[in-house]
C-alpha positions in Angstrom: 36.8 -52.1 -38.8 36.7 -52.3 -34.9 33.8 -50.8 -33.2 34.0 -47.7 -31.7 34.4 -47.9 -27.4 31.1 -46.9 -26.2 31.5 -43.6 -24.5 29.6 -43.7 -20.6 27.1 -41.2 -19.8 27.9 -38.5 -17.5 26.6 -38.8 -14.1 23.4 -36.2 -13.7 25.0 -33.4 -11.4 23.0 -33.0 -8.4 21.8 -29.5 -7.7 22.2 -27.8 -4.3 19.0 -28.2 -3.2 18.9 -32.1 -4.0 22.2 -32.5 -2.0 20.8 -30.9 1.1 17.7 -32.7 0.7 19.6 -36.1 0.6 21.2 -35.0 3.7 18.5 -34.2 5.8 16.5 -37.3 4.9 19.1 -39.3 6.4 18.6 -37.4 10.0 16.7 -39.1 12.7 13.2 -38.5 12.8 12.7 -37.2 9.2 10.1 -39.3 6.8 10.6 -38.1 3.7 12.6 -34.9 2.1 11.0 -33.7 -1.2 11.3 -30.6 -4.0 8.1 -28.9 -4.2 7.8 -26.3 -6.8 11.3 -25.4 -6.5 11.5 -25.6 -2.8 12.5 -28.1 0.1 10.1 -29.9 2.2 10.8 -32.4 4.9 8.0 -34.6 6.8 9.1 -35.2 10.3 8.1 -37.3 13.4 6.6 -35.0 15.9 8.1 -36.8 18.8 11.5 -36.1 17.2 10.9 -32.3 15.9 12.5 -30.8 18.6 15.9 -32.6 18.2 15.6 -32.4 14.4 15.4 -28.5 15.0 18.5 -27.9 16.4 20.2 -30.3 14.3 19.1 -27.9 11.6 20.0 -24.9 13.4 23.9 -25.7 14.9 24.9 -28.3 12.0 26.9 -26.0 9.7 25.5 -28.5 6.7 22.4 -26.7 6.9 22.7 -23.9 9.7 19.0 -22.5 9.7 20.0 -19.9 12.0 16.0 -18.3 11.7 12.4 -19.1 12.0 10.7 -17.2 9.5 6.8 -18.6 10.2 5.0 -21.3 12.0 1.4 -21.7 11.0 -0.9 -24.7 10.5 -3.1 -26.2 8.0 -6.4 -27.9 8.5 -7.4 -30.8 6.7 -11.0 -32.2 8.7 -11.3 -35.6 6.4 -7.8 -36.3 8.0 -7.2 -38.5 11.4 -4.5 -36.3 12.7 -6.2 -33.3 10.6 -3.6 -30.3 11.5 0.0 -29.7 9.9 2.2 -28.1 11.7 4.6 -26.1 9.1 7.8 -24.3 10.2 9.5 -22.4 7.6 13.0 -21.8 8.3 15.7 -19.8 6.7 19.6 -19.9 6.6 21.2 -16.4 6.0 24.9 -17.5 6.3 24.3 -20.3 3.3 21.0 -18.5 1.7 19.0 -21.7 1.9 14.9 -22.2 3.1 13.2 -25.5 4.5 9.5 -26.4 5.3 9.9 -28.9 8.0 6.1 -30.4 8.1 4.6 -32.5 11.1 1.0 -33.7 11.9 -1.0 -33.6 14.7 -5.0 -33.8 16.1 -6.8 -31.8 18.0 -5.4 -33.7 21.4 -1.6 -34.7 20.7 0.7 -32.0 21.7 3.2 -31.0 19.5 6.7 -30.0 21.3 7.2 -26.5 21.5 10.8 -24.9 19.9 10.4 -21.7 21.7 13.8 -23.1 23.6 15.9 -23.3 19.9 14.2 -19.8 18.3 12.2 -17.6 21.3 10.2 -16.1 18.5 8.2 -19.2 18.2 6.3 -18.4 21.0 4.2 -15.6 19.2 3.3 -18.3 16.4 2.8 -21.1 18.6 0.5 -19.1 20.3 -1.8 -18.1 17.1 -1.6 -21.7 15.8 -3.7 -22.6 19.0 -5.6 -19.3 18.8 -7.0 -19.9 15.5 -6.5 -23.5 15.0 -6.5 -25.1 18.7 -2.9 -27.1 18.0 -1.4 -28.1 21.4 2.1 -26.5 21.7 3.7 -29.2 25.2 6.5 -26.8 26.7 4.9 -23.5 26.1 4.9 -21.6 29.0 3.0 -19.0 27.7 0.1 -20.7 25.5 -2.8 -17.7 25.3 -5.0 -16.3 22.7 -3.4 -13.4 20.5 -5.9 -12.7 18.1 -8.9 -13.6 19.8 -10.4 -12.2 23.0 -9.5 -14.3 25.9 -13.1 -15.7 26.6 -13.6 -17.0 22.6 -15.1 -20.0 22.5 -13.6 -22.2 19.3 -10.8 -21.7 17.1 -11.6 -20.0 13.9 -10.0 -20.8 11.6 -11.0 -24.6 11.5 -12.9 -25.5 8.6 -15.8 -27.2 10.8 -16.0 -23.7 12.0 -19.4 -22.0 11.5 -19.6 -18.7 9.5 -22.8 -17.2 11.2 -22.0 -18.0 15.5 -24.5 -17.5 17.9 -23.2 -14.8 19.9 -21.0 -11.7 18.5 -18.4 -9.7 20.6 -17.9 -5.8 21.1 -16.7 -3.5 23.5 -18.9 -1.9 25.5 -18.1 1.8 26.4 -20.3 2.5 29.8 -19.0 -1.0 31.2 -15.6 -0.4 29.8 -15.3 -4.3 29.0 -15.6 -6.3 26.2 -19.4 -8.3 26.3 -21.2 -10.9 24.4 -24.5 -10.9 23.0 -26.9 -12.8 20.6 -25.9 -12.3 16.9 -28.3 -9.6 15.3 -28.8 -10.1 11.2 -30.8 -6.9 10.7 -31.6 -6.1 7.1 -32.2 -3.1 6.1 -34.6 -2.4 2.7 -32.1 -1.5 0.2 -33.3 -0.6 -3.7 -30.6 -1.4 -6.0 -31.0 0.4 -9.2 -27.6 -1.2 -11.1 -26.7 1.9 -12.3 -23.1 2.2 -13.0 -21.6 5.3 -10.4 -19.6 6.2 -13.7 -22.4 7.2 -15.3 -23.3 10.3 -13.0 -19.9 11.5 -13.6 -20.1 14.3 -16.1 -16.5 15.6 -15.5 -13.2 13.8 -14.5 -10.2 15.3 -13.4 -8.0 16.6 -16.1 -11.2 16.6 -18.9 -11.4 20.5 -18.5 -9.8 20.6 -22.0 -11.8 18.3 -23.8 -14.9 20.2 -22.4 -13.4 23.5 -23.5 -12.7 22.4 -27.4 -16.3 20.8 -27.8 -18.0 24.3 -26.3 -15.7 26.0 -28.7 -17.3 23.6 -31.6 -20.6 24.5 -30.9 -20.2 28.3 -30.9 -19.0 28.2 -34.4 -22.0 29.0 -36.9 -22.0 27.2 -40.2 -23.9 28.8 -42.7 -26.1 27.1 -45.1 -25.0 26.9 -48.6 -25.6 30.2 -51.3 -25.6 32.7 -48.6 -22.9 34.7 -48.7 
């Protein structure tokens, strides 16, 4: 009896977001294009992001039409210690990306206010609170901190306790520094739970009522009538 043909095995089907990934890793200036937890992230070339970003905005492939979030990440034990991450969304197709690039605390990273305007307002809180070099911003200023804030704070080589603290000062109608004061007050803690004062809670006015109306009823002892 003649074997039977041995039938091939079907071809995995890729899924959507493994077709686009396989796409965009082939675009200039992309390292690597990964799924992370169910989502697409792509390592780029900071020299190239700029480029890479419109390609993912105009090529109907991908059409990333918005910006959703720029922010950065710190890692200290790295050389170039900041990434850069850019979160973009397609509403025509329904698709995200997280395009990622690295940087240090001196290499600029080119700005893409020019492809979505609305990168100005992150670019400028990723050098507020992380010091990341945006080259093409025309308007790179603090937005969280006060203009004369020395550091970036959210850096994790940033101290907890500074030397000076900030506050406006009503009579000279500016905003002053002075030396950190870490006043403490005596304070007794007794531990005792706040519920524990509480005899009566909202709604428990019943419950209250039926056990008064328990103790008024007399029991009498047995053999008196």
């Amino acid at each position: 009896m003649a074997d039977a043909p041995e039938v091939a095995a079907a071809a995995p089907v890729e899924t959507p977001l493994e077709v686009m990934a396989r796409a965009i890793v082939a675009l200039p200036g992309v390292a690597d294009a990964r799924i992370e937890k169910g989502e697409l992230v792509v390592d780029a070339a900071r020299e190239a992001l700029v480029p890479l970003m419109v390609t993912l905005r105009d090529d109907p492939r991908f059409a990333f039409e918005q910006v959703m979030d720029i922010c950065g990440v710190d890692w200290p034990e790295r050389g170039e210690r900041f990434d850069v991450v850019y979160n973009l969304l397609s509403v025509s197709l329904n698709h995200r990306v997280r395009v990622i690039v690295t940087t240090d605390e001196v290499a600029p990273v080119p700005s893409v206010h020019g492809v979505w305007p609305v990168a100005t307002w992150w670019e400028r809180e990723a050098w507020d609170l992380y010091g990341i070099v945006f080259s093409g911003q025309p308007d790179l200023r603090r937005i969280l901190t006060d203009y004369g804030f020395d550091g970036h704070p959210l850096r994790k080589d940033f101290p907890l306790t500074g030397y000076v603290e900030v506050r406006y000062d009503e009579e000279r109608k500016s905003v002053i520094y002075e030396p950190v004061k870490l006043t403490q007050d005596f304070r007794n803690f007794d531990f005792v739970s706040p519920w524990e004062a509480v005899t009566t809670l909202p709604g428990d006015e019943k419950v209250h009522q039926e056990r008064a109306a328990d103790k008024a009823v007399v029991i009498e002892p047995p053999g008196k009538a």
